[in-house]
C-alpha positions as CSV (number, residue, x, y, z in Angstrom):
1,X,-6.9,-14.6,50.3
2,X,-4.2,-11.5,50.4
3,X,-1.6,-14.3,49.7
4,X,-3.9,-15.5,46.6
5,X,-4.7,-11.9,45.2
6,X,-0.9,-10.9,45.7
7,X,0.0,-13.8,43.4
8,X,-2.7,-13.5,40.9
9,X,-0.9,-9.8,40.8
10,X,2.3,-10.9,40.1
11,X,1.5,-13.1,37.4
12,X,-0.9,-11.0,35.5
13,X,2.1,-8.0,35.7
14,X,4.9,-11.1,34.0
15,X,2.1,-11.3,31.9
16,X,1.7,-8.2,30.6
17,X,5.5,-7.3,30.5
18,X,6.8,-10.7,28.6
19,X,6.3,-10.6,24.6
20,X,4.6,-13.2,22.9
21,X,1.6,-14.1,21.2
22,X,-0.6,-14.0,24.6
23,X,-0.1,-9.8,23.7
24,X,-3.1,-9.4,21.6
25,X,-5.3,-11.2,24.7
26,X,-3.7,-9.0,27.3
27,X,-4.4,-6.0,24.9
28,X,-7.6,-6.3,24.7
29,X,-8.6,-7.2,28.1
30,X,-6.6,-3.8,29.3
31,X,-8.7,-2.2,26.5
32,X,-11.8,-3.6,28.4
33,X,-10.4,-3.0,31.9
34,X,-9.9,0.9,31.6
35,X,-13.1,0.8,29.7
36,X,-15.2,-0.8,32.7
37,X,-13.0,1.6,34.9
38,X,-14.3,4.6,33.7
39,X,-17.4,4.2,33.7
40,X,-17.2,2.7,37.4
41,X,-15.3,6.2,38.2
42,X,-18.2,8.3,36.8
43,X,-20.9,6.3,38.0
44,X,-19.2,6.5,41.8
45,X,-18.8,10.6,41.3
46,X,-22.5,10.8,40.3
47,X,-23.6,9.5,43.9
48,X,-20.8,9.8,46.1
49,X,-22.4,12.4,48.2
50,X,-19.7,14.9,48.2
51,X,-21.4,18.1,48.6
52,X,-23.8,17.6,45.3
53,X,-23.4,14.6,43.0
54,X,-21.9,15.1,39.4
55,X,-24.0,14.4,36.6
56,X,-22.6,12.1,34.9
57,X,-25.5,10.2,33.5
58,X,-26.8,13.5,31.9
59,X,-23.0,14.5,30.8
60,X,-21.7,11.4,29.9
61,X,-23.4,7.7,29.7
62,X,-26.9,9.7,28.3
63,X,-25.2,11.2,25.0
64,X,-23.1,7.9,24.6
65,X,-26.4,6.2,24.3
66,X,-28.2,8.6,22.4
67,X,-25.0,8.9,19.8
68,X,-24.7,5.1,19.2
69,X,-28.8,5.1,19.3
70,X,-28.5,7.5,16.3
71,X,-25.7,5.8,14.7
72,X,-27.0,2.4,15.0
73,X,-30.4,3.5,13.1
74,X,-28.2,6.0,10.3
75,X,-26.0,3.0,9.7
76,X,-28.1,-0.1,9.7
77,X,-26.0,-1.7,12.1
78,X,-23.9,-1.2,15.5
79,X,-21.1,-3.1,13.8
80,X,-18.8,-0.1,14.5
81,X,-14.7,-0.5,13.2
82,X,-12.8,-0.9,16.3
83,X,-10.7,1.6,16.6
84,X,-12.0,4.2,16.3
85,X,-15.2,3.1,18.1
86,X,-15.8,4.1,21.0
87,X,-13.7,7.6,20.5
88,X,-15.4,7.7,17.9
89,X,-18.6,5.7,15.6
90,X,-18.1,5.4,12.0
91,X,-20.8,3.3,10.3
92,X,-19.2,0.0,9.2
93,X,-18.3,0.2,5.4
94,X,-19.8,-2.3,3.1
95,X,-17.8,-5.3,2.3
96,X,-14.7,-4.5,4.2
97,X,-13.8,-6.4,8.0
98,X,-15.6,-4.1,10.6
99,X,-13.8,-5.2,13.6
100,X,-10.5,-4.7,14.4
101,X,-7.5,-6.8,13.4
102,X,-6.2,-8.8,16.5
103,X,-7.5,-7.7,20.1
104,X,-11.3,-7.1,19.0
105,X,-11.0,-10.5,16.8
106,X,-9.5,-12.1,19.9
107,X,-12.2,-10.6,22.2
108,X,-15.1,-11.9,20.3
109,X,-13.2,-15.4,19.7
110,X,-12.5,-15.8,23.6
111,X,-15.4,-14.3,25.0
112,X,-18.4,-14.9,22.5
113,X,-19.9,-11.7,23.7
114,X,-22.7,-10.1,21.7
115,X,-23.5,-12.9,19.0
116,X,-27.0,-11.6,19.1
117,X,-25.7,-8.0,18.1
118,X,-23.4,-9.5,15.5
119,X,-26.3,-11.7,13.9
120,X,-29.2,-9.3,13.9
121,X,-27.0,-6.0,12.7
122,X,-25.8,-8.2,9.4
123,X,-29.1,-8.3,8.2
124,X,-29.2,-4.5,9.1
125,X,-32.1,-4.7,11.1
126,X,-32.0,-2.4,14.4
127,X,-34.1,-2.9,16.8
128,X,-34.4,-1.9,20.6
129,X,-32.6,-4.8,21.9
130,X,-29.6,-4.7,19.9
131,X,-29.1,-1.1,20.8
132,X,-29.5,-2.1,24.6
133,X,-26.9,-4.7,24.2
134,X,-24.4,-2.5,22.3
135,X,-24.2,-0.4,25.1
136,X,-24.9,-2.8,27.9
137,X,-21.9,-3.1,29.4
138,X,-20.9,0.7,30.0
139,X,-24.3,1.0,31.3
140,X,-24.2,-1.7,33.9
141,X,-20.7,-0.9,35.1
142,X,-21.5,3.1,35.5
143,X,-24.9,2.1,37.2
144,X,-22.2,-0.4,39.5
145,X,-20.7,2.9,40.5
146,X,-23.3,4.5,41.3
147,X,-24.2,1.6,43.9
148,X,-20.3,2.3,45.0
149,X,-20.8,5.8,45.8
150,X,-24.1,5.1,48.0
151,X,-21.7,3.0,50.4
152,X,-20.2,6.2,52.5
153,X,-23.5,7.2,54.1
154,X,-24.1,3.8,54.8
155,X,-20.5,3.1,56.9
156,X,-20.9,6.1,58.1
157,X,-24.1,6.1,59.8
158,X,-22.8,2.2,61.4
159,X,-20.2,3.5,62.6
160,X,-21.7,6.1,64.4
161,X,-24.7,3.2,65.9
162,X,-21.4,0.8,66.6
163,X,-19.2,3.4,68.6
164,X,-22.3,5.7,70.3
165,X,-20.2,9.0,69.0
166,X,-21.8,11.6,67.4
167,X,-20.8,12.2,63.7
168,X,-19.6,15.4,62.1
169,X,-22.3,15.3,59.4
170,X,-25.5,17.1,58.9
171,X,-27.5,14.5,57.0
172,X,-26.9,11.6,59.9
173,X,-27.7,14.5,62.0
174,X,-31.1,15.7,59.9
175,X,-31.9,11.7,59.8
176,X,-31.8,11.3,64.1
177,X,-33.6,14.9,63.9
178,X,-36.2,13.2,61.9
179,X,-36.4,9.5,63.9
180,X,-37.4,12.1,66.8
181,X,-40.1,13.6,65.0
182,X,-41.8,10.9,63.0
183,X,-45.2,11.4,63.8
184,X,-45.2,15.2,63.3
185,X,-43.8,15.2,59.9
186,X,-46.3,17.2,58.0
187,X,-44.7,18.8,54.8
188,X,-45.2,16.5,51.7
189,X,-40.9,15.8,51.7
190,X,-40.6,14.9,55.6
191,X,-43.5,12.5,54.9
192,X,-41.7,11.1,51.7
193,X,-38.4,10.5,53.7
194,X,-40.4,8.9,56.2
195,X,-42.0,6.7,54.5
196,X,-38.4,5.5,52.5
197,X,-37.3,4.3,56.5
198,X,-40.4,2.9,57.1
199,X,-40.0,0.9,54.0
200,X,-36.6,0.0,54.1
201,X,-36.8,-0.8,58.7
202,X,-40.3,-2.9,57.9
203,X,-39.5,-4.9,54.4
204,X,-35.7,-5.1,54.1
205,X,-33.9,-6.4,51.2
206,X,-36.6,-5.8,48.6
207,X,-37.6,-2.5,50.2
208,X,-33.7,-1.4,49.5
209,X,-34.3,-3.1,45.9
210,X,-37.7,-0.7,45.2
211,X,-35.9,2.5,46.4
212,X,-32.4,1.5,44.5
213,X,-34.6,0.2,41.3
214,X,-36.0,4.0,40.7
215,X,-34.8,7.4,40.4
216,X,-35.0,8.3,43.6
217,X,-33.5,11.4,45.1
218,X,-34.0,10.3,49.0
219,X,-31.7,7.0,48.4
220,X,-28.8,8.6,51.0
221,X,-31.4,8.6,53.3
222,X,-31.9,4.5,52.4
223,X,-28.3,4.3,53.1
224,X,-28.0,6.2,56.5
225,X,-30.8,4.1,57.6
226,X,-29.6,0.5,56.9
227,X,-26.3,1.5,58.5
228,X,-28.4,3.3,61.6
229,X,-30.5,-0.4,62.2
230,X,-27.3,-2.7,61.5
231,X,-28.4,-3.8,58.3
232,X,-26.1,-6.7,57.2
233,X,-23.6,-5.2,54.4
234,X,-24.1,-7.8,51.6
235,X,-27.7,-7.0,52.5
236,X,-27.5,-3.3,51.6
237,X,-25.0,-3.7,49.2
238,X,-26.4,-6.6,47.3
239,X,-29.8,-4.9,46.7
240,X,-28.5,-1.4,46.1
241,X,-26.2,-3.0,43.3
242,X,-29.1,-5.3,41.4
243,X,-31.2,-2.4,41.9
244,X,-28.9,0.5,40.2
245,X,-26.9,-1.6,38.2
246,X,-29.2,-3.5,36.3
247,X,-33.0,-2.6,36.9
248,X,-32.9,0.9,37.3
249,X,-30.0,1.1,34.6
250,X,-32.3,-0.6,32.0
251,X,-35.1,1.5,32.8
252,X,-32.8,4.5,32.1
253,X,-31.3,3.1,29.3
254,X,-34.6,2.3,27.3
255,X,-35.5,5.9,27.7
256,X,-32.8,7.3,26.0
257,X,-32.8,4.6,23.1
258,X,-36.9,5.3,22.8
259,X,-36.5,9.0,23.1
260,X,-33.4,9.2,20.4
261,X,-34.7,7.0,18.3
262,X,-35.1,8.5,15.0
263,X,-38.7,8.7,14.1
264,X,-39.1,10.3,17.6
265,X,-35.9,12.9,16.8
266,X,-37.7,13.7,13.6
267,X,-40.4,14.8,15.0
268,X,-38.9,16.9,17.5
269,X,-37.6,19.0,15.3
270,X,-40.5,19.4,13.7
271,X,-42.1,20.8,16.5
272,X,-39.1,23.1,17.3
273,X,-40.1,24.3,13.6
274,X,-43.9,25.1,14.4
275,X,-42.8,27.1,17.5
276,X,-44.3,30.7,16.9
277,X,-42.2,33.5,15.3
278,X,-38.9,31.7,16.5
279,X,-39.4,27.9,15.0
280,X,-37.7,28.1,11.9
281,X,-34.6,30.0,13.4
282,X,-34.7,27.3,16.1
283,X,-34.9,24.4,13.6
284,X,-32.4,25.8,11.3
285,X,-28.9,24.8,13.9
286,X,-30.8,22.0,14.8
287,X,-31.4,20.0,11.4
288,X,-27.8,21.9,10.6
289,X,-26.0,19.7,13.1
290,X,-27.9,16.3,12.6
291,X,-26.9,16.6,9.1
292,X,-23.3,16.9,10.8
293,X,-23.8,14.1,12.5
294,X,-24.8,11.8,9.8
295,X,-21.8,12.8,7.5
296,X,-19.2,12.5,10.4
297,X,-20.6,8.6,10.3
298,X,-19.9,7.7,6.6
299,X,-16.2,8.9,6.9
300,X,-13.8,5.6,6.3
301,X,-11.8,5.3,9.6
302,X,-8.8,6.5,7.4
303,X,-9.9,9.6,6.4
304,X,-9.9,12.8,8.6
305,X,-13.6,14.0,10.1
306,X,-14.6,16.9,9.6
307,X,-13.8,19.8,12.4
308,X,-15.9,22.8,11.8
309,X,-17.9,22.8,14.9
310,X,-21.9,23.7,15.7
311,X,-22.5,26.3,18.2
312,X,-24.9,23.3,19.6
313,X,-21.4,21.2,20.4
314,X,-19.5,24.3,21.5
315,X,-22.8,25.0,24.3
316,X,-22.9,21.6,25.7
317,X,-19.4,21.5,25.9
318,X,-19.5,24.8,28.2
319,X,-22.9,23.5,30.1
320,X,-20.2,20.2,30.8
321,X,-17.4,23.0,32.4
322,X,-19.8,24.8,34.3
323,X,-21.1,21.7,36.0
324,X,-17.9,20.0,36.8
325,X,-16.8,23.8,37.9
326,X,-20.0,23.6,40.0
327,X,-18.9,20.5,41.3
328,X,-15.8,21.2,42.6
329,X,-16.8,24.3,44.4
330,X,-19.6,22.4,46.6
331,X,-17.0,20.0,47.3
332,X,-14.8,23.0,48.8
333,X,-17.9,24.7,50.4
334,X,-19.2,21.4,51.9
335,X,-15.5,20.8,53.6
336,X,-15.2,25.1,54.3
337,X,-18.7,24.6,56.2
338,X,-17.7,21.4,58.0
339,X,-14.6,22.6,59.2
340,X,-15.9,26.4,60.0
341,X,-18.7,24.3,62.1
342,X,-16.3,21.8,64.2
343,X,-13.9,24.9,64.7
344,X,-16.9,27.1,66.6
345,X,-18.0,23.6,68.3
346,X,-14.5,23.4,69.7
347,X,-14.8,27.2,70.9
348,X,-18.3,26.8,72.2
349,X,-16.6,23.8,74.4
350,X,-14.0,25.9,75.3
351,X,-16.1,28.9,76.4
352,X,-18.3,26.1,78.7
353,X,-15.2,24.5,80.6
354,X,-13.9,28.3,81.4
């Protein structure tokens, strides 16, 4: 198998290095790759565990959706030009070639991906399900990521059952805590934790599917406990990955598309407007910056886009610092308090053998 991969390697680097008309195919499947990449990457930070998770669905995959959501309904279609798209959406100009000259042409050709999208946005009818396939595959690989970053509580905790040691971390030890205590659990979140290690010791692979398939905040705990009983990998891993990537992810996804689409936009900002005494000062920025919006997507991909920028734009680019910021400094404080707590161990062990 290493032999095999090593190979497949080798050729797939000639490939890309040696000039001929096989470019435009490698092209666009390294356009693809990097694409399925980063979403992976932001999918695995949003559940990783490390001190809290990032975001990312709220920062990232949510206003993707919502933007091509709005687009697609502005523009008639999701037929985006490619490039910009997806650095950027301009609605597809009438009459002209909307996709791009030789990778995207070569992409559709070779893979026949999206024929339903191309078929249905021609006609310039949008509905639901060609918004959901637009952004289908982003979705799926960032909620693939997500099932990536649940795997470190998992090894962990089967490590610790395999070898007998004690591990250095406070939710294995909270979990054991809690196996100890399971019929005094009284507060309403013991009982809830309980009840996902019930579900997952008694029911197995479709009791990891229900608690992967919704958003569900005690899902390290689902991990810690299949790794605690042995549960077999492709087990664990197998559910968690049908249940993030696709059901849950499709669940999430239709929410956004429903909740941006634009009758349901209009009327929020109609309500911002009957707020009392500060509604129409509210509503002003807000119709101000959809108006923006709109424009930006009539611009020919040729032509520059407007810069001036809403203060609306300027504040979720700030919320999108301060959260990454945040972040980073639990990540430092998790490994500060793990390390400050192993050094007074190792001094408490010290003090006992003098």
């Amino acid at each position: 198998m290493v032999f095999g991969l090593l190979l497949l390697l080798l050729l797939l680097s000639i490939a890309y290095r040696i000039e001929g008309t096989h470019q435009k195919y490698v092209q666009y499947m390294e356009k693809k790759t990097l694409w399925c990449a980063y979403w992976v990457g932001l999918g695995i930070l949003s559940s990783v565990g490390l001190g809290t998770g990032l975001h990312t669905f709220l920062l990232y995959l949510g206003p993707h959706i919502a933007s091509v959501t709005l687009a697609a309904y502005e523009c008639g279609s999701v037929d985006f030009p490619e490039p910009p798209y997806p650095d950027q959406i301009v609605c597809p100009q009438q009459g002209t070639q909307t996709s791009s000259p030789d990778a995207e042409q070569v992409g559709v050709d070779a893979l026949g991906e999206d024929k339903m999208v191309q078929s249905a946005t021609l006609q310039g009818s949008i509905s639901l399900w060609t918004i959901m396939s637009k952004v289908r595959l982003e979705a799926c690989m960032w909620g693939a990521g997500t099932a990536i970053g649940e795997l470190p509580p998992y090894f962990m905790a089967r490590a610790a059952r395999l070898s007998g040691a004690e591990p250095d971390d406070e939710d294995y030890q909270k979990f054991e805590e809690m196996l100890d205590q399971t019929e005094s659990a009284q507060d309403f979140a013991s009982r809830a934790k309980v009840a996902v290690q019930k579900l997952i010791q008694k029911v197995g692979f479709f009791g990891i599917l229900a608690c992967a398939s919704i958003p569900n905040p005690l899902f390290d705990l689902a991990g810690i406990t299949c790794g605690h009983f042995l549960v077999p990998f492709w087990t664990f891993f197998g559910a968690t990955l049908i249940g993030k990537a696709v059901i849950k992810m499709h669940i999430q996804k239709l929410f956004v598309i429903i909740t941006f689409s634009r009758h349901i936009v209009e009327q929020m900002v109609s309500l911002i407007g009957a707020v009392p005494l500060l509604g129409a000062a509210l509503q002003k920025p807000f119709r101000e910056y959809l108006e923006a919006q709109k424009a930006k997507l009539h611009h020919l991909a040729g032509e520059g886009v407007p810069t001036e920028e809403s203060w609306l734009s300027w504040l979720f680019e700030k919320v999108v610092v301060i959260m990454v910021c945040f972040f980073v400094c639990s990540i430092v404080n998790s490994m500060a308090q793990t390390y400050a707590k192993r050094k007074q161990q190792e001094k408490h062990s010290e003090s006992k053998t003098e």
